[in-house]
C-alpha positions as CSV (number, residue, x, y, z in Angstrom):
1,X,44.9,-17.8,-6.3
2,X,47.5,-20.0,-4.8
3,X,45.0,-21.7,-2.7
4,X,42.2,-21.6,-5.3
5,X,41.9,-25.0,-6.3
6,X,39.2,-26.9,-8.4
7,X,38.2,-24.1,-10.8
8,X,41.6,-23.3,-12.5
9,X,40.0,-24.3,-15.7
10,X,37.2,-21.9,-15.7
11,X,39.4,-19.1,-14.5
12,X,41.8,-19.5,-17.3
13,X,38.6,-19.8,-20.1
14,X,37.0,-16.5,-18.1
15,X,40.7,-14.5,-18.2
16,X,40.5,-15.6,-22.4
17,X,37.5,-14.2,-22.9
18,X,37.8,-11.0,-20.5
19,X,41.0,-10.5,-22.9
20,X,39.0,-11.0,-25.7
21,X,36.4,-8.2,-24.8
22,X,39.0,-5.7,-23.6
23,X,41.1,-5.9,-27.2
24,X,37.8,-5.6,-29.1
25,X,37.8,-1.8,-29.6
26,X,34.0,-1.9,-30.9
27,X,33.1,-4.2,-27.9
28,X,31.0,-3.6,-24.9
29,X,33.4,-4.5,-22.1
30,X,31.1,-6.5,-19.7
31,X,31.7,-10.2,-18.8
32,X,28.7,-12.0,-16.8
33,X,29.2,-15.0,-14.8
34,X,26.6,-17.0,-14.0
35,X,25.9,-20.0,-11.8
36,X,23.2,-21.1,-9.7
37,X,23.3,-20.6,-5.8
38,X,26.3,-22.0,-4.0
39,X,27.8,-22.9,-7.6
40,X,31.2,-20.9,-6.9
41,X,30.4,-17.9,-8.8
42,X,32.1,-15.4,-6.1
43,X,34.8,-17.1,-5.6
44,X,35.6,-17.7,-8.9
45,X,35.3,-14.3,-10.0
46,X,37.9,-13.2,-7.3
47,X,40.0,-15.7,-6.4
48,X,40.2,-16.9,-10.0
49,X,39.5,-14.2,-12.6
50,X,40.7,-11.3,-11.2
51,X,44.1,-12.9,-9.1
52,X,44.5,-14.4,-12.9
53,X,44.9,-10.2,-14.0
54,X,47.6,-9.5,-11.6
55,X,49.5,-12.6,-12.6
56,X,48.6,-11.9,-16.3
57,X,47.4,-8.3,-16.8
58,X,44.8,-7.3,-19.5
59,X,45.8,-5.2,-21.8
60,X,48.6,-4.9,-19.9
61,X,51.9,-4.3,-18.2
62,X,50.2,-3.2,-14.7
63,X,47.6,-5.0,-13.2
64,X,44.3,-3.0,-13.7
65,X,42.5,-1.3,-10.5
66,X,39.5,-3.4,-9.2
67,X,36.1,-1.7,-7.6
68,X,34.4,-4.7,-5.8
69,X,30.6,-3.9,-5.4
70,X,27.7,-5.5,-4.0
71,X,24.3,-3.9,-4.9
72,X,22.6,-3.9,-1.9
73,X,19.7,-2.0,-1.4
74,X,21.2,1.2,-3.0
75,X,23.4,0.0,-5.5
76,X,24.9,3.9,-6.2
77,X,25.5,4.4,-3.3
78,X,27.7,1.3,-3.0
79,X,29.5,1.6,-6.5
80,X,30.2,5.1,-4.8
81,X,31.8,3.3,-1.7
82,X,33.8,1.0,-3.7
83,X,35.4,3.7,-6.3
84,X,36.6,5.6,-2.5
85,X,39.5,3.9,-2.9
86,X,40.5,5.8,-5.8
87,X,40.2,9.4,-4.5
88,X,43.4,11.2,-3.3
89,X,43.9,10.8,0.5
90,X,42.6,13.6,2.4
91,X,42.4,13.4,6.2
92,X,40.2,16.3,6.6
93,X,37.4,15.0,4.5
94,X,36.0,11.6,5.9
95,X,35.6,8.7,3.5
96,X,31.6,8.7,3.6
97,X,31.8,12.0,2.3
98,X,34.2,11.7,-0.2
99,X,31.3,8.7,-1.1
100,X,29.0,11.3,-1.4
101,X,30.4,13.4,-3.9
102,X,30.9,10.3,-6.2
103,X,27.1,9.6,-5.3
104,X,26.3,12.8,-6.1
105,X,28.3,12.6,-9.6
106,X,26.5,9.3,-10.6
107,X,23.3,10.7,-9.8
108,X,23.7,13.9,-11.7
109,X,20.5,14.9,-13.7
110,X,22.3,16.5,-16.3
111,X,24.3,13.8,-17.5
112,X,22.3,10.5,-16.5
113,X,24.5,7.2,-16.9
114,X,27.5,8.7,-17.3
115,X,29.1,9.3,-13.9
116,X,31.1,6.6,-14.1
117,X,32.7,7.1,-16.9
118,X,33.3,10.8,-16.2
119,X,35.0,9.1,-13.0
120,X,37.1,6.9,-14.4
121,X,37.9,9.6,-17.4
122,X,39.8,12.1,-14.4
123,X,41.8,9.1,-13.0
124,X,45.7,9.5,-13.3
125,X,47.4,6.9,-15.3
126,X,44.6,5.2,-16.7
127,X,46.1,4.3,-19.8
128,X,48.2,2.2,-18.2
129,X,45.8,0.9,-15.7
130,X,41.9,0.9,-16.5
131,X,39.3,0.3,-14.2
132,X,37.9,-2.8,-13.4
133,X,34.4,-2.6,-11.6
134,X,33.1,-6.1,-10.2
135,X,29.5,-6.1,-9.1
136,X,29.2,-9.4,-7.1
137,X,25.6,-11.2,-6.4
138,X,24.4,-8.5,-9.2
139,X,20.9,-10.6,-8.6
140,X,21.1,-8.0,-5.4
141,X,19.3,-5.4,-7.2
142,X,16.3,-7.3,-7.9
143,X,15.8,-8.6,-4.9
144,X,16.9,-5.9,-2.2
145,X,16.6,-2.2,-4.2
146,X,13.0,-1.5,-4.7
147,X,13.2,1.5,-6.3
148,X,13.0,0.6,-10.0
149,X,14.7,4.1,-11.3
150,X,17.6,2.9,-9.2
151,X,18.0,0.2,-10.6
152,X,17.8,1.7,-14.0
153,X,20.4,4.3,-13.5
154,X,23.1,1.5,-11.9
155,X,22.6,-1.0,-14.8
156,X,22.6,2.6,-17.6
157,X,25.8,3.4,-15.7
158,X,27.6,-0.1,-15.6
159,X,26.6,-0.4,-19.4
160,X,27.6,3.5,-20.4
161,X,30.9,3.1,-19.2
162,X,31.5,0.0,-20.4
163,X,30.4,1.0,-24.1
164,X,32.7,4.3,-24.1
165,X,35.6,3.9,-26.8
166,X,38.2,5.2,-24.4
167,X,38.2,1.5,-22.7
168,X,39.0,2.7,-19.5
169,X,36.1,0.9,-17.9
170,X,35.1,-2.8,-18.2
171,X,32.4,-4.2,-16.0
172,X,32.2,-7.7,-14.9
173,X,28.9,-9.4,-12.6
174,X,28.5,-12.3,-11.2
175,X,24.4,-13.6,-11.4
176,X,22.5,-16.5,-10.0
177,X,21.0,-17.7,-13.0
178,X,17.5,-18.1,-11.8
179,X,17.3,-14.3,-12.3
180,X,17.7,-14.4,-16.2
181,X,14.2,-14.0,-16.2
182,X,14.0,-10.6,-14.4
183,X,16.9,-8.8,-16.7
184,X,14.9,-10.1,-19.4
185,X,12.1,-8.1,-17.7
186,X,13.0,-5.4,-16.4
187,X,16.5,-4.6,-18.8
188,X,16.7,-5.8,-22.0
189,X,20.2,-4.4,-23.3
190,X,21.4,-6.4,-20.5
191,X,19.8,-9.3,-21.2
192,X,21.1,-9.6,-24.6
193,X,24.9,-9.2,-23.7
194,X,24.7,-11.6,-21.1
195,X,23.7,-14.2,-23.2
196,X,26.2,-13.3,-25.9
197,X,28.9,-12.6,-23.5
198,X,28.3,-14.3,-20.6
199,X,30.2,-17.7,-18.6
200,X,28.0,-20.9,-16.8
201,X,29.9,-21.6,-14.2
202,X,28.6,-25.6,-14.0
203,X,28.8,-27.8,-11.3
204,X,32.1,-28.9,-9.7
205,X,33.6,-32.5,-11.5
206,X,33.9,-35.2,-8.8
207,X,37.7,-33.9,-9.6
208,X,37.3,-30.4,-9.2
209,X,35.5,-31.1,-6.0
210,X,37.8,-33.3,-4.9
211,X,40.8,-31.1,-5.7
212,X,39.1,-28.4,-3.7
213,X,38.4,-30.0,-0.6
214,X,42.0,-31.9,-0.7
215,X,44.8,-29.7,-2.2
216,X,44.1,-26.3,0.4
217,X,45.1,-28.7,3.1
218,X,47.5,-30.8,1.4
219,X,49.3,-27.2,0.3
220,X,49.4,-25.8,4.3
221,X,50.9,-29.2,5.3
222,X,47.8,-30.9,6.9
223,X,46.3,-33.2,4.7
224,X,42.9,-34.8,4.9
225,X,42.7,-39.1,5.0
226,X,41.4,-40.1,2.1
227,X,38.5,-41.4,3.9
228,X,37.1,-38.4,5.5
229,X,37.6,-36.9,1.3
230,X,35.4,-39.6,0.3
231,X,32.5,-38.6,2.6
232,X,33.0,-35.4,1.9
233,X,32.6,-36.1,-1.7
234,X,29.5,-38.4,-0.7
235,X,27.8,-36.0,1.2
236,X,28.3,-33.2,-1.0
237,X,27.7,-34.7,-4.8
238,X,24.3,-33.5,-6.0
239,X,23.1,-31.2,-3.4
240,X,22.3,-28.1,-4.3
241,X,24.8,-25.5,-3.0
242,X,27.4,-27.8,-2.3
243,X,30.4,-25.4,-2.4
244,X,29.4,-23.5,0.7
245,X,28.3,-26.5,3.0
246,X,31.8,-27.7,2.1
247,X,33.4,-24.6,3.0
248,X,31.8,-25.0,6.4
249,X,32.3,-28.6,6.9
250,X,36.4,-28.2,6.0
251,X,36.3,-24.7,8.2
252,X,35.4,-27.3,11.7
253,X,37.9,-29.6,10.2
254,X,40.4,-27.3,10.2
255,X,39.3,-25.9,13.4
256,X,39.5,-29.9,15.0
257,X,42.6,-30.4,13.6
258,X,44.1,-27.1,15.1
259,X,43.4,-28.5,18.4
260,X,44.5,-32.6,17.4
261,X,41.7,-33.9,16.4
262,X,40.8,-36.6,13.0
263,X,39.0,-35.0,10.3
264,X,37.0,-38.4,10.5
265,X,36.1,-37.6,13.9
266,X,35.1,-33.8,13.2
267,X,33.4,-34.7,10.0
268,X,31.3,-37.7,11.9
269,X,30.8,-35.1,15.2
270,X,29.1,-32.5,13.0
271,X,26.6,-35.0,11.1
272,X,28.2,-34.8,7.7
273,X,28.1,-32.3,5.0
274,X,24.5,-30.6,5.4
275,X,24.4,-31.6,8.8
276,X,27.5,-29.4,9.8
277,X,25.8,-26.0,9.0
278,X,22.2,-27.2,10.4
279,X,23.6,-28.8,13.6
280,X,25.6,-25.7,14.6
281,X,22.3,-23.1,14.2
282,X,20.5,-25.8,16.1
283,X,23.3,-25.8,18.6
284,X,23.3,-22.0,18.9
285,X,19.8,-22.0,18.9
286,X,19.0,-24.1,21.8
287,X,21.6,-23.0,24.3
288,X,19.4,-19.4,23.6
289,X,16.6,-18.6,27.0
290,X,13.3,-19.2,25.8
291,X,12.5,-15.1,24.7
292,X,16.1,-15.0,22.9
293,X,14.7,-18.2,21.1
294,X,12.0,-16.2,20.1
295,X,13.5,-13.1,18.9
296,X,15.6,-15.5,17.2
297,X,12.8,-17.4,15.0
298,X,12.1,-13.9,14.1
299,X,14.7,-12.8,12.9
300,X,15.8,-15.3,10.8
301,X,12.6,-15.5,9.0
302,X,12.7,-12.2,8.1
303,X,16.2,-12.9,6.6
304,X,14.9,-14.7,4.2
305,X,13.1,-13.7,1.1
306,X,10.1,-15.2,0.0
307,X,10.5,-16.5,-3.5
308,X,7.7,-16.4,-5.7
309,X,8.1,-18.9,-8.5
310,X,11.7,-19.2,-7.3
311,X,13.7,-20.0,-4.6
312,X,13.6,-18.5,-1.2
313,X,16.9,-16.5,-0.9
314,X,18.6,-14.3,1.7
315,X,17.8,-11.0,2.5
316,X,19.6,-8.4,4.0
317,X,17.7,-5.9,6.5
318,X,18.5,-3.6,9.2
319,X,18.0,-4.6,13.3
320,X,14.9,-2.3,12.9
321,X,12.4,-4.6,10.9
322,X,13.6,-7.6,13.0
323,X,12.0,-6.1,15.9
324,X,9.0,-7.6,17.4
325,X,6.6,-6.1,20.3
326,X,8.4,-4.3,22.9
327,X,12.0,-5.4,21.8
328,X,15.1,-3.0,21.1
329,X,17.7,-3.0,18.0
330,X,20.5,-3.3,21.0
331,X,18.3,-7.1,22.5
332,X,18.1,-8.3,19.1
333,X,21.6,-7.2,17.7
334,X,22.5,-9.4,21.4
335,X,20.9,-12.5,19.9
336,X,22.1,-12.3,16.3
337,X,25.6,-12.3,17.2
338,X,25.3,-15.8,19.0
339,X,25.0,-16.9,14.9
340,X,27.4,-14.5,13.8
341,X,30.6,-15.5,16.1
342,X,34.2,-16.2,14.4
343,X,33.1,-20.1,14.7
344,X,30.0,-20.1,13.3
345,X,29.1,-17.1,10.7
346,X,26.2,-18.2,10.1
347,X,24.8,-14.3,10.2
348,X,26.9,-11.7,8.7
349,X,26.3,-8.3,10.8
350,X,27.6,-5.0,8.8
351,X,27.9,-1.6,10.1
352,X,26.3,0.9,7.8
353,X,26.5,4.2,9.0
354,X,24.6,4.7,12.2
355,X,22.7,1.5,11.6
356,X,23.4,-2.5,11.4
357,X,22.4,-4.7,8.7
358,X,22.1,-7.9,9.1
359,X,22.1,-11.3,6.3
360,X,22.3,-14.8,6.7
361,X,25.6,-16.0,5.3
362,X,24.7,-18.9,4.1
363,X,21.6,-19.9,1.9
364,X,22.1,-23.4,2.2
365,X,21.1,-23.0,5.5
366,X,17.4,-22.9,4.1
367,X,17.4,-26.2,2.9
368,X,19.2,-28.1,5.7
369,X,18.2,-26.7,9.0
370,X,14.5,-28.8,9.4
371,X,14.0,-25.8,12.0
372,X,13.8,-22.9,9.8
373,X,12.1,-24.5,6.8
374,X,8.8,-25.1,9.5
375,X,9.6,-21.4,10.8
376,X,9.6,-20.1,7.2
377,X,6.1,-22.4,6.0
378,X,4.1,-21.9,9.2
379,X,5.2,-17.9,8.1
380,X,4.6,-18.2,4.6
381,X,1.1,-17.0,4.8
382,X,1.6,-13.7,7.1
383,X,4.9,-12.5,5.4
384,X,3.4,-11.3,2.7
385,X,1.0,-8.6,4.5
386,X,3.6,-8.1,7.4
387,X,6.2,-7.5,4.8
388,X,3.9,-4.9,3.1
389,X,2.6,-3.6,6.3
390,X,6.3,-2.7,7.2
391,X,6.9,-1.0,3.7
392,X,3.8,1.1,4.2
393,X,4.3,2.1,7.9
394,X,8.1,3.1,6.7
395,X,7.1,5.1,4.0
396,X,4.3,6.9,5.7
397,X,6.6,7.1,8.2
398,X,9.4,9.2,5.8
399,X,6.6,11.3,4.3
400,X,5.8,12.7,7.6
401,X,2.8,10.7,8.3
402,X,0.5,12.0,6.1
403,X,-3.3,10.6,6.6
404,X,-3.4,9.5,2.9
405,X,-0.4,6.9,3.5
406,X,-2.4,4.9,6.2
407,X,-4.6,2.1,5.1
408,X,-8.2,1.6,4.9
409,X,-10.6,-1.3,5.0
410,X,-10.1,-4.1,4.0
411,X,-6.3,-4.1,4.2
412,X,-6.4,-2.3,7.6
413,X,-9.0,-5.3,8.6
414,X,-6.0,-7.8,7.6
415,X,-3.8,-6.2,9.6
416,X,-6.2,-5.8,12.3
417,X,-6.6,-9.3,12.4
418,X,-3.0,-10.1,11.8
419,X,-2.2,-8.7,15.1
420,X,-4.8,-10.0,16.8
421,X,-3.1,-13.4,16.0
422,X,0.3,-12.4,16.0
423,X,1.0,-9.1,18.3
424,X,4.5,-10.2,19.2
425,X,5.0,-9.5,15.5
426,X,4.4,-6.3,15.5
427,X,7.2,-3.6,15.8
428,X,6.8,-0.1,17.1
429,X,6.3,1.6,14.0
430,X,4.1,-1.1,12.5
431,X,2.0,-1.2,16.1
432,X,1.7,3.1,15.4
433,X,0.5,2.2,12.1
434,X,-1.9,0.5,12.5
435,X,-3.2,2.3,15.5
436,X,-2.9,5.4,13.5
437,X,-5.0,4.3,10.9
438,X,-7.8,2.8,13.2
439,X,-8.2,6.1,14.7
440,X,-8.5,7.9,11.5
441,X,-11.3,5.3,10.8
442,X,-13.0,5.9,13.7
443,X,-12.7,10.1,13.1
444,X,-13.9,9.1,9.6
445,X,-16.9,7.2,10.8
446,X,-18.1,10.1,12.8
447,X,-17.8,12.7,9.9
448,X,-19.8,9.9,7.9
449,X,-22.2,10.0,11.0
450,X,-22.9,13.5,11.8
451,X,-22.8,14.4,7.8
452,X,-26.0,11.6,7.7
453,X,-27.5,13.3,10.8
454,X,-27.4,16.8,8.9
455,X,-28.6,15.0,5.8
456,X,-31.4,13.7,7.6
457,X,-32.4,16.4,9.5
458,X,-32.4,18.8,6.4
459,X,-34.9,16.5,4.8
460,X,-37.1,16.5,8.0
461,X,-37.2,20.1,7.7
462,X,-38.1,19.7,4.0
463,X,-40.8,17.3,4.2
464,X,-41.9,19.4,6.9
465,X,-42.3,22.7,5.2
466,X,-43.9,20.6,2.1
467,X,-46.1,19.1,4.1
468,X,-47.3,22.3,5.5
469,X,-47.6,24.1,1.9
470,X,-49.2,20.9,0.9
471,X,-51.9,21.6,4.1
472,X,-52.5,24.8,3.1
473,X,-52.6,23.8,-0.8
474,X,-55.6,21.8,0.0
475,X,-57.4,23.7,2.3
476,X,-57.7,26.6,-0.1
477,X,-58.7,24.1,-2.8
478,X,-61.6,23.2,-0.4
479,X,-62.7,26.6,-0.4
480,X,-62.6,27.0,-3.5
481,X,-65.0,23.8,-4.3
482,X,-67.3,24.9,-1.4
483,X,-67.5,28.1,-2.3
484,X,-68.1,27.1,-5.9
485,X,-70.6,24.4,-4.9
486,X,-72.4,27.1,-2.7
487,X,-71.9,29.6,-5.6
488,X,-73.9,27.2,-8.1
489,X,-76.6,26.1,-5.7
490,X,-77.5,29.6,-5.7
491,X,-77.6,30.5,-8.8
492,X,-79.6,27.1,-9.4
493,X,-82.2,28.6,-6.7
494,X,-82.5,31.7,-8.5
495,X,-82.8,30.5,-11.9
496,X,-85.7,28.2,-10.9
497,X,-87.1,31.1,-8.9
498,X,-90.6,31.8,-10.7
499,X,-93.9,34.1,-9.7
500,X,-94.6,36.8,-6.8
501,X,-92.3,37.7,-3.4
502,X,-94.5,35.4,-1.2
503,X,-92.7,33.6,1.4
504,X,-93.2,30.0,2.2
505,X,-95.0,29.9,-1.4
506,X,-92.7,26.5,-3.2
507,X,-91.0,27.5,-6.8
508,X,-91.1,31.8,-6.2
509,X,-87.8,33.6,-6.4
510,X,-87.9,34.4,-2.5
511,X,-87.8,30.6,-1.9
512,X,-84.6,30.4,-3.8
513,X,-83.1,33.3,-2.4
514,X,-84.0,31.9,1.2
515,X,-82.5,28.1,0.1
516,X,-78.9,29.6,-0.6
517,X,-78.8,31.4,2.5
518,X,-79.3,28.5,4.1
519,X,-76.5,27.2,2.6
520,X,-74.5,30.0,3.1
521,X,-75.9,29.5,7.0
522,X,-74.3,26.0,7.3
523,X,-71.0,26.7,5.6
524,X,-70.4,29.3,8.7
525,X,-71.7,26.6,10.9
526,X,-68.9,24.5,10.1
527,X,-66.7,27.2,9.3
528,X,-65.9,26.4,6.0
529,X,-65.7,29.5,4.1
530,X,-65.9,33.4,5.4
531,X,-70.2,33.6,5.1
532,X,-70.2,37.1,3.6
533,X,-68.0,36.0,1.0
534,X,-71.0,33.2,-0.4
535,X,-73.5,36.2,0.5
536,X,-71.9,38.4,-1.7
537,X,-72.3,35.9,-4.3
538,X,-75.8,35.0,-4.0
539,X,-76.7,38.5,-3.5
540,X,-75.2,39.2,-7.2
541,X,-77.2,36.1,-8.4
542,X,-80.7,37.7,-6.7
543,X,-79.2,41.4,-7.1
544,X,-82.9,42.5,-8.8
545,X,-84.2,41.6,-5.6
546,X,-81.8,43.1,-3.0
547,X,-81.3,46.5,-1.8
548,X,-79.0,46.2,1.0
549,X,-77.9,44.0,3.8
550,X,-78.1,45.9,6.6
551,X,-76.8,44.6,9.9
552,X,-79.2,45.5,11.7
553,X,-83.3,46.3,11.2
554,X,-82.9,49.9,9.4
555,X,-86.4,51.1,10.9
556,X,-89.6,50.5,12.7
557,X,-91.5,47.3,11.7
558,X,-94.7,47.7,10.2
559,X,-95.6,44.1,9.9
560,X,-93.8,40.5,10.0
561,X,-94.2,36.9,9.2
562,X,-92.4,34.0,10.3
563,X,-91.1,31.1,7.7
564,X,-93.8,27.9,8.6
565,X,-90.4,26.3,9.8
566,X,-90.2,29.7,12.4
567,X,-86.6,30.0,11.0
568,X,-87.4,32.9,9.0
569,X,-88.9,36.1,9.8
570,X,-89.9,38.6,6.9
571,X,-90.9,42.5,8.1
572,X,-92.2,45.4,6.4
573,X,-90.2,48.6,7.8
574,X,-91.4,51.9,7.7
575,X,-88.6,52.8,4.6
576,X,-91.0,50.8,2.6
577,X,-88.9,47.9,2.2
578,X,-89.4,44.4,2.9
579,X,-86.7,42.7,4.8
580,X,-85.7,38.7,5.9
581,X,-83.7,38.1,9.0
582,X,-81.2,35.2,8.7
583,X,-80.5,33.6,11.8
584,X,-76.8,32.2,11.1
585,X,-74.8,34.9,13.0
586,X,-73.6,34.4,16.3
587,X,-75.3,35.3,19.4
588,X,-79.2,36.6,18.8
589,X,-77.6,38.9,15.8
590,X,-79.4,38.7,12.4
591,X,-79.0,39.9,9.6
592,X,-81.4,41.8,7.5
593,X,-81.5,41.4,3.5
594,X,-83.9,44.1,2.3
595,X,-86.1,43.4,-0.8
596,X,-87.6,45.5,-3.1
């Protein structure tokens, strides 16, 4: 605090009202602070509110205990981290799993939200010392932690324990204010106490500013001309951010004057204000070999979050999603830390577990390095699907692979496509991916193939056996008309049949009975019908007439007479009956009706 300069107003009005909240015994202990990006908000929370409760401690006479937080991508896990601290020392259990038994504690299921209070409640001597929990860059759990019951169970916790009557837990967050909107979406409660309890942190006065970028020197004995303040100023009024791009500009300045060099000189060699932080990541950049340069574009696009109706903004992600075709964690981790040395910080690199995350430090970078903003547009357009690419190839990857995580047409076309344009893009896991999932389209293809063949040929066979009924369908219906036709041709013969037996005689039953078996003579011809069947019909219609039909001549012939046509012979046999040869079977066989 004795080097916090520029904001002592704000800290003292931020202490008043902390005070305010913690005396109220009815009062949900939770102070917000909100600012825009680059407006101070961190700073201001710990260098000025909370070094303001060790000078001056609330409620008071010991100093209460801070837990500094930032959300992250699993905000628990991280209030877990910060409450370590508080634990007893025990050098046989490790700090990260001391960690996880607080984790464990605010996740439990059967008392949801209440784990930190149930914390805090088994401290010693928290009467005289509550707990103070800071949750810095709160907007962190909108834009890192995707998992929206995570994010309900850290904001349920913060605002359980800082409702509890015992008052041994206040809560305070800092929060860009261009993410009102989403605690107005997605938690209401919140929403509400902010704007009844919360502080703007406005823009530096050209006094406050001034006061912070002179009285830090002035107080370690170095002073800056007045000049070199005066650009400073210049430079740094209105722009967006300033507070950070000043911090970097002083941090050369202090840096050139360590080794006897003019602020003036410094200032002027770095290009001013926005130029200081822009020409030192194009410095870095271009002393890279032309494939670090391009693991570098990389990476630091995917450091940044897309906004969407807001500004573009940081992101933090592990060395595993900045890969690109063919490269290791260990080759980019090698380029990221030309950004991230003790002079430049422009990339913060963090150790987490057995993994490194990496975040650019500053956003301001964004705006004043011409480099990246053409990076970011000209990658505007492919983020989005390689963003969601990567989120479904990591969680089909954590599921264990399963078929029904990989995607189908037309999102596997786009991505398809995508590295057909782009393959330097694309990691290991998102190259398996999508390899993965065009093989599974081809299998599926196949099935869909040899299912249609199957179809197909089922329906062949089908058609095939309807056809054939169908064949025999109307063949038998063709019998039947012939035979009927024959049937009534006969019986037409016979009912016009008139007068005596004599043969060749027009209009006499014998005539008749001769004109059907003609008929029934050319249906075997053709072999239409079975020709005994038709006989036996026109024998029934002529049965006063007939005796038998004898294959052959039953007896000697007495006498015979041919037909005048000489198709028809007509005997008298010694068995006294008369008989007529029909000449329609094969060979030189006849047969032999026999009339009475």
């Amino acid at each position: 605090m004795h080097l916090f300069f520029g904001r002592e107003v704000l800290a003292s009005q931020l202490w008043q009202r902390f005070e305010k909240l913690v005396e109220k015994t009815d009062a949900t202990r939770l102070l917000a602070i909100v600012g825009s990006s680059g407006a101070g908000k961190s700073s201001v929370a710990r260098a000025g509110l909370l070094a303001a409760l060790v000078r001056s401690p609330v409620p008071g006479p010991h100093p209460m205990r801070f837990a500094i937080a930032k959300p992250g991508e699993r905000p628990i896990e991280s209030l877990a981290r910060a409450l370590v601290q508080f634990l007893p020392i025990d050098n046989d259990v490790l700090p990260a799993q001391r960690a996880i038994s607080i984790e464990e504690l605010l996740r439990s299921r059967k008392a949801p939200g209440e784990g930190l209070r149930r914390f805090a409640a088994d401290l010693p001597g928290l009467v005289q010392q509550p707990l103070l929990v800071l949750v810095d860059q709160f907007e962190e759990i909108y834009t890192l932690c995707s998992d929206a019951a995570e994010r309900d169970l850290f904001v349920g916790t913060l605002l359980h324990a800082a409702q509890a009557h015992a008052s041994h837990v206040s809560v305070v967050l800092t929060l860009r204010s261009d993410f009102l909107a989403e605690t107005h979406r997605h938690h209401n409660q919140l929403n509400r106490l902010i704007a009844q309890q919360g502080v703007i942190v406005p823009a530096l006065s050209p006094e406050e500013l001034r006061d912070a970028i002179a009285k830090p020197a002035q107080h370690a004995g170095r002073p800056i001309d007045e000049a070199t303040v005066e650009l400073l100023l210049a430079e740094a009024r209105g722009s967006q951010g300033a507070l950070p791009l000043v911090e970097f500009a002083l941090t050369r300045i202090w840096e050139g004057m360590e080794r006897g060099e003019e602020p003036g000189a410094t200032l002027r060699k770095l290009g001013g204000v926005g130029g200081a932080l822009a020409g030192e990541a194009q410095r870095i950049y271009r002393a890279l070999s032309e494939p670090a340069q391009a693991t570098a574009r990389r990476a630091l696009v995917r450091l940044v979050r897309l906004g969407e109706g807001t500004r573009d903004t940081r992101r933090r992600a592990p060395l595993s999603e900045l890969c690109g075709r063919g490269e290791t964690e260990a080759e980019v981790l090698s380029v990221l830390r030309h950004f991230s040395t003790e002079s430049s910080r422009l990339v913060t690199l963090d150790s987490k577990e057995a993994e490194t995350i990496a975040e650019v430090t500053h956003e301001a970078l964004f705006e004043h390095w011409a480099e990246l903003q053409n990076w970011i547009e000209q990658s505007r357009q492919d983020r989005g699907l390689h963003d969601r690419a990567l989120e479904g190839a990591k969680l089909w990857s954590r599921d264990g692979r399963p078929s029904g995580r990989l995607w189908r047409p037309p999102d596997l076309d786009l991505l398809r496509e995508y590295q057909r344009r782009k393959p330097e893009e694309f990691s290991s896991l998102l190259a398996t991916f999508l390899t993965t999932a065009e093989r599974r389209q081809r299998r599926d293809l196949v099935l869909r193939v040899g299912t249609g063949l199957a179809l197909a040929a089922a329906l062949l066979v089908a058609a095939g056996v309807y056809v054939a009924k169908e064949r025999q369908r109307t063949q038998a219906e063709r019998q039947r008309l012939a035979e009927a036709k024959a049937r009534r041709s006969a019986e037409k013969a016979m009912s016009e049949a008139r007068g005596p037996l004599l043969l060749g005689q027009p209009g006499n039953r014998l005539d008749a009975l001769i004109s059907g078996l003609g008929l029934i003579a050319q249906s075997d011809a053709q072999g239409e019908l079975p020709p005994m069947r038709l006989l036996s019909s026109l024998m029934h219609a002529a049965g006063e007439f007939v005796i038998s039909t004898p294959l052959m001549h039953p007896g000697p012939v007495l006498s015979g007479v041919y037909s005048p046509d000489g198709k028809w012979v007509m005997t008298g046999c010694a068995d006294g009956n008369v008989y007529i040869a029909l000449p329609f079977n094969a060979g030189n066989h006849r047969r032999w009706i026999a009339i009475a």
